[in-house]
N, C-alpha and C positions, 0 to 999 in steps of 0.2 A: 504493500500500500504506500512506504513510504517513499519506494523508486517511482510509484506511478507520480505520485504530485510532483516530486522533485522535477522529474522528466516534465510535467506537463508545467510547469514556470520556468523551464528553461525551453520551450518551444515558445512560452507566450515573451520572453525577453527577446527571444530570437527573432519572432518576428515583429517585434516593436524595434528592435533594432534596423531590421532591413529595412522597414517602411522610413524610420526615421533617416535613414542615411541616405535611402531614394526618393522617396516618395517629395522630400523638398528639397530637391538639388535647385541652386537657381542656373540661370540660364547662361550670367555671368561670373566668374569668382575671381578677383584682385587679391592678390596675395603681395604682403611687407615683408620686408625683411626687421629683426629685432633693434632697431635705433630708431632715435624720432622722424627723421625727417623721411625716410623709407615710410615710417605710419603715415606723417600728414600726405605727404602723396597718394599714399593709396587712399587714406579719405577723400579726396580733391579729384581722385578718377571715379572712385565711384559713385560721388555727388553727381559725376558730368555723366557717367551713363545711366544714374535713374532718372538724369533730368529730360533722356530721350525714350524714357520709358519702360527700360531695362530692370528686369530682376537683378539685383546685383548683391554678393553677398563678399564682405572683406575680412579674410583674414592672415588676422593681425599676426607680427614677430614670429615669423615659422622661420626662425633659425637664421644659418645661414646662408652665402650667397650656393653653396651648392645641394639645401635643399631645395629652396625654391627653384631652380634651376630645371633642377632634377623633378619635379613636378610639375614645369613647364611641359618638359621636353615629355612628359609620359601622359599631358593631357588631364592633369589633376587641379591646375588651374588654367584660367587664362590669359593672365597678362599680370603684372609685376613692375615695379620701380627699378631700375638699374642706370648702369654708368659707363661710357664708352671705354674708359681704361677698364673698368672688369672684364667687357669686354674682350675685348683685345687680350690684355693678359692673362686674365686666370680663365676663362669657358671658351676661348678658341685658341689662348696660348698660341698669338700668332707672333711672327716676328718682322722685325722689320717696322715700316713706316705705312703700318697697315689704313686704310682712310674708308668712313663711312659705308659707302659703295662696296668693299672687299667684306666687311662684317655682314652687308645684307647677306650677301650671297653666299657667305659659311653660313649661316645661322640659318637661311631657307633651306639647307641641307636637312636639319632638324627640324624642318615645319614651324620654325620663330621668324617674327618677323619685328623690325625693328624701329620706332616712330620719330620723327626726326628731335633735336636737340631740344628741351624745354626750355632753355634761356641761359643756365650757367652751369658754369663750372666749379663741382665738389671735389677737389683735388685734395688727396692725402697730406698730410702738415705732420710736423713733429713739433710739439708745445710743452713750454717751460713757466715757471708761474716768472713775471716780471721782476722784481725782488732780485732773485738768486739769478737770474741771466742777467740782469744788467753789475751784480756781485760779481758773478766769474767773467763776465768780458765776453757771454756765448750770445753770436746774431746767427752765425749759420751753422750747420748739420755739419758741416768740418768743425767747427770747432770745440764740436764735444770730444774729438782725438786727445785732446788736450784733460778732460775729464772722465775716465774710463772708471771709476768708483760713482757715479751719477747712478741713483735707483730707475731704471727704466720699466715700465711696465705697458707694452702695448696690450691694442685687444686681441685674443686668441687668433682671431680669426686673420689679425693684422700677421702675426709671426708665420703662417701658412702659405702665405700668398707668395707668387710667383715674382708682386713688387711690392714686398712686404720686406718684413726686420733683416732675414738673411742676406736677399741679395742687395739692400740699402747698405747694411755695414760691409759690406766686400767691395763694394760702390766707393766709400766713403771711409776705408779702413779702419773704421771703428772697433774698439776690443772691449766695450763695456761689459763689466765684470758680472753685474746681477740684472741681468734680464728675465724677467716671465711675464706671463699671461693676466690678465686683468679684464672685468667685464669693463666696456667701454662707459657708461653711464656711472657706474662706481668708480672708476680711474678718475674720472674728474674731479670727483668729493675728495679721494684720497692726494690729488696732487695740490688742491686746493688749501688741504689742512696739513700739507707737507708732509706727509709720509709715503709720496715719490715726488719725482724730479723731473721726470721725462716719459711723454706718453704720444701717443697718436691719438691724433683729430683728423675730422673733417671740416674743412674749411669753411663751410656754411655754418658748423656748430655755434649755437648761440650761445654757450656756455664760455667760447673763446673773451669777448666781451665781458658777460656776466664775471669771468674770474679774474680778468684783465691777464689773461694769458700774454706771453709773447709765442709769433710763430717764427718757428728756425725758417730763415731764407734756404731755398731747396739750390744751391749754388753748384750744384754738377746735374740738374736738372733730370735727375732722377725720375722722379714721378713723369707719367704723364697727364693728359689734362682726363679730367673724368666728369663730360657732359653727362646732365640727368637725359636721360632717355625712359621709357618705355616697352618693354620686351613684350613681345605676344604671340599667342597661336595664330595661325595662319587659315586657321579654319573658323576663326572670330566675325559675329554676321557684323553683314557689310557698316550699318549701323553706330557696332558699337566700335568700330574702326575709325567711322568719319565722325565722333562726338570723340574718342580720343587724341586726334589729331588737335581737336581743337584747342588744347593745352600746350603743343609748339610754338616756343618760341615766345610763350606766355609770364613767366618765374624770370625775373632775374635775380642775380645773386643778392641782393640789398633784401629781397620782397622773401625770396627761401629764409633768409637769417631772422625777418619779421616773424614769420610762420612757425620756424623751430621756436623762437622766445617765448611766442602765444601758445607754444604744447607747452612748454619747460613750467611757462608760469601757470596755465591754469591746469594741467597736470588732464586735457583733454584733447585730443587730435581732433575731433568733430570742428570744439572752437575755435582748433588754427585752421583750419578747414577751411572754415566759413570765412575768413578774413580773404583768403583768395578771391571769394565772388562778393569781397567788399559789402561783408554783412557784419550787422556787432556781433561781436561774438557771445555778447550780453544774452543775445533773444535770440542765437542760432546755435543753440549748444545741443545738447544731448537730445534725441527722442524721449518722447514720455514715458518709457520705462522706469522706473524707481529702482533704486538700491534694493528693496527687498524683492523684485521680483529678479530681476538680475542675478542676486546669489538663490533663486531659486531655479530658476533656468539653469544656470550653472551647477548647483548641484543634482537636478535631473540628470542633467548629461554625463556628470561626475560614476554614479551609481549607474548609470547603464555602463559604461567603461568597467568598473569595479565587476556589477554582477555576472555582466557576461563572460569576460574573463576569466572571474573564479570559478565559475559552473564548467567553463573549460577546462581548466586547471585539475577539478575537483573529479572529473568522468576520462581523464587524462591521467592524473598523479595515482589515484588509487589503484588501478589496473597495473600500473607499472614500477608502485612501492612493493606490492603483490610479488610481484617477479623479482623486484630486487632484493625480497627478505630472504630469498633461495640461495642457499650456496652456487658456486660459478663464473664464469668469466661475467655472463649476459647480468647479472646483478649490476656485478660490479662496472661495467661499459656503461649501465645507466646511472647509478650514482653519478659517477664520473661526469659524462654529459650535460645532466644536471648543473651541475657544479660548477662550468667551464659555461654556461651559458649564464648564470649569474654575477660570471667574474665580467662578460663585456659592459663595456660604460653604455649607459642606457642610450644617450644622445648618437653612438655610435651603433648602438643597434637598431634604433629607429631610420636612421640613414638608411643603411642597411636594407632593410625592409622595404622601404619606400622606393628600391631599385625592382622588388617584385612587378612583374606587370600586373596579376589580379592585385596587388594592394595601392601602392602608391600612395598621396599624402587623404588624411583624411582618419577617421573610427576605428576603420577594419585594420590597418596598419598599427593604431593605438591599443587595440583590444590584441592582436597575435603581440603585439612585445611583453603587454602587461600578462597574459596567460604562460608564455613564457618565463618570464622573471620568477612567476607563480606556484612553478612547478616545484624545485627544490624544496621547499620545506614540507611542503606534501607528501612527495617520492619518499623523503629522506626519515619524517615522522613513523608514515606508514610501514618501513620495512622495519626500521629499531623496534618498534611496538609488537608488531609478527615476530621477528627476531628473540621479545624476551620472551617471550612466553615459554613457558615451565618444559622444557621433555618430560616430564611425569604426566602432564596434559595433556601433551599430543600424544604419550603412548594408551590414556586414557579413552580419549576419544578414539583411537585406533581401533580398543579392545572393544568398546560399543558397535563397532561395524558399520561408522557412521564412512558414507563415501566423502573422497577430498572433497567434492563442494559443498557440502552437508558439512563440513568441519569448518572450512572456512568461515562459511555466512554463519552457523549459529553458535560457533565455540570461538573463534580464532581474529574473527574482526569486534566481536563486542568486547574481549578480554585487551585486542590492541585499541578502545575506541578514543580512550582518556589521550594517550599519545597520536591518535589520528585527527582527534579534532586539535589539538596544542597545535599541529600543521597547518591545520587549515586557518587557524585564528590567528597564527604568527602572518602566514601569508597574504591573508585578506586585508592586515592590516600594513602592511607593507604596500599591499597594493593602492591602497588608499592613498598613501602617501607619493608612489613612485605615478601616478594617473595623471595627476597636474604636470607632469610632462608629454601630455598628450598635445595640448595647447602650441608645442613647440611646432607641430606636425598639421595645426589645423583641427586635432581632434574634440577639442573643447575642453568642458567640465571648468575644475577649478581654479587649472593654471592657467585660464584667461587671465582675470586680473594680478595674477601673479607676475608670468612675463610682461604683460603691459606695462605695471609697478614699476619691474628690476630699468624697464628702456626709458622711464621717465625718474627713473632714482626716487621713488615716490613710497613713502612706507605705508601711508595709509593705502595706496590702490590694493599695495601687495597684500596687507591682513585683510582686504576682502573676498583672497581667497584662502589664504592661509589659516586665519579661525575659523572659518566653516569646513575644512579640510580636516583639522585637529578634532573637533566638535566628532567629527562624522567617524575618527577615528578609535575615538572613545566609546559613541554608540558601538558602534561594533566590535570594542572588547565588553559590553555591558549585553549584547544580544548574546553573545557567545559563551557568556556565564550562562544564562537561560537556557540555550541549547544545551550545554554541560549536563544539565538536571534532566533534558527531554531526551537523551541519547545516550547518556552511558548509563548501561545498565545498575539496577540499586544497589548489588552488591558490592560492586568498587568503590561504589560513591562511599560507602560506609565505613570503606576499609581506608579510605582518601581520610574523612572526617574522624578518625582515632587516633 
């Protein structure tokens, strides 16, 4: 009785999930990348194609420049903020004195196509707070040769790139001694209150201003220039092609710097938005949505990620802690497995994933990482718990004439139940926590306002997802006592409480 209900709320999740994921796809999807001015753009496109009529759904901070990329090119969105030097250097990696015209025509190889310049130029900078560069005598990116103990902290994403940290300091023979990775919206705060020295910016950052930064002169002219452009599918109705054009040539760089200051200051992309089409951003701010129903929408979404998952997880892990309680190689190859699939960093296994052609950016790619991640404590509960159980029992139940599966279901999994559910409640509650990285991928739930928070340095956005995350984490070590009393058998329980 209790596999039929189980089964029949995970058919009814199941298909509350496919409808949800199809049934309102819109027609359009603009995807950001995780920094502000990537947000207000994709706000400011998708104001211009619901103003032609267009379903258009935006989301927000999906990572970096190669997932969105990568979700381009596989048809999981369609269209995006990007920059002619990313271009060029890191998604065609061309060389040479490659010009507009050569990009189109790599990029229609891939079915992208590419919208002409929007007005300026986001060129890469290296930034020093003014204070301590006009203290050491440093105007240009030569001259930190001179300062190789300087804390330098670009963004992750800066140290990867093709005209990124590596080949700037081989450029520039720089030997700076303590280099690492730093999220770019927090690098600012930290170089701000001085505990670093030296970071990457974009040139349009309003924060450059706000902090009175100085920007290193690029004096071997490294960088190249990095026009806001537009990337898109190539199969985009005609429509929403000729309402995006309509943003060419439109931003100049003075008006971008306006728009990052109105995200930074009122900590919404809508309201820098709106200042594009020269509206207050007073009376043009958010939709009528409220705070509470926002983190209720969000955690809907939240809990379908969670539930379907672990019901994956749970008709997955137990079948094959089963097997792994067995002496053997095939035990041990799935512990193992297990174990090697919880070591990868999650941001890289959603990458990963998202190279699937059934999955790509979106639910279904958020729900197989988090089922995954999920499996271990399951697998791993399930077999120790089989594992203790007494040889005096199993030769017990032998001598009854009870058959293996007859031993299993009513001797051998209620004696492992106490250690199979401890699996499942470690897991589920892991999963809670690891879901708000779904958000990075487009998936939703809680780590919307989380990532949006972290790219506006905003603490209040972020504990609007973060306490109802915790909140939700707790219910579900408070449901899981409950279940405790409904599922393991009385006898253990008694023997638990002496």
């Amino acid at each position: 009785m209790k596999l039929k209900i189980t089964a029949a709320v995970f058919l009814l999740l199941l298909v509350s999930f496919i409808y949800s994921a199809c049934g309102r796809r819109p027609s359009i999807i603009v995807a950001s990348k995780r920094f502000t001015e990537s947000y207000v753009l994709g706000e400011i496109a998708k104001r211009m194609l619901e103003n032609q009529g267009l379903n258009v759904e935006h989301r927000q901070g999906m990572g970096g420049g190669g997932i969105v990329w990568t979700a381009l090119q596989t048809g999981q969105i369609t269209l995006y903020p990007e920059y002619t030097g990313t271009v060029r250097e890191e998604i065609l990696k061309l060389k040479g004195d490659a010009g507009p015209d050569r990009m189109r025509a790599e990029l229609a190889k891939e079915g992208v196509g590419m919208t002409g310049e929007l007005g300026f130029d986001n060129t890469y900078a290296l930034v020093m707070r003014r204070e301590q560069a006009d203290r050491l005598g440093v105007r240009k990116i030569s001259d930190l040769r001179g300062h190789p103990d300087l804390i330098v902290r670009p963004s992750p994403e800066f140290l990867q790139r093709q005209d990124g940290w590596e080949p700037l300091s081989r450029r520039y023979d720089l030997a700076m001694r303590d280099v690492r990775g730093v999220d770019h919206a927090l690098g600012y705060t930290a170089l701000a209150n001085g505990k670093i020295d030296v970071m990457d910016a974009y040139s349009t950052d309003a924060q450059i201003a706000e902090f009175d930064l100085v920007v290193l002169e690029d004096d071997l002219k490294f960088f190249p220039q990095y026009k806001a452009v537009f990337l898109y599918r190539l199969d985009i109705p005609p429509e929403a092609l000729k309402a995006l054009n309509l943003l060419v040539g439109t931003i100049s760089e003075e008006k971008m710097i306006r728009l990052n200051a109105e995200a930074e200051r009122t900590k919404d992309y809508t309201k820098a938005a709106a200042l594009y089409f020269e509206e207050s951003p007073k009376t043009a701010g958010k939709s009528d949505e409220s705070l509470a129903w926002n983190i209720a929408r969000w955690t809907f979404r939240h809990l379908e990620l969670v539930s379907i998952s672990m019901l994956l997880a749970i008709a997955a892990g137990l079948p094959l802690g089963i097997r792994a309680s067995r002496p053997g190689f095939a035990g041990q190859l799935i512990l193992g497995a297990a174990g090697v699939i919880q070591t990868i960093p999650s941001i890289a296994l959603l990458t990963m994933l998202i190279a699937v052609p059934f999955l790509g950016i979106g639910t279904a790619t958020a729900i197989v990482a988090l089922f995954l991640y999920s499996l271990l404590p399951i697998v791993r509960n399930t077999a120790a718990g089989l594992q203790d159980i007494p040889g005096s029992l199993r030769e017990s139940a032998e001598v009854l004439g009870l058959e293996p599966r007859a031993r299993l279901i009513k001797i051998y999994l209620p004696m492992a139940s106490r250690a199979i559910l401890a699996g499942i409640k470690t897991s589920t509650i892991i999963n809670v926590g690891t879901a708000t990285l779904a958000a990075f991928i487009g998936g939703g739930g809680l780590g919307e306002p989380i990532v949006s928070g972290l790219a506006l340095n905003d603490t209040s956005t972020v504990l609007k997802g973060a306490i109802p995350s915790a909140v939700l984490a707790l219910l579900v070590q408070f449901a899981f006592n409950g279940l405790d009393r409904l599922l393991i058998p009385k006898g253990l329980r008694l023997t638990e409480s002496k």
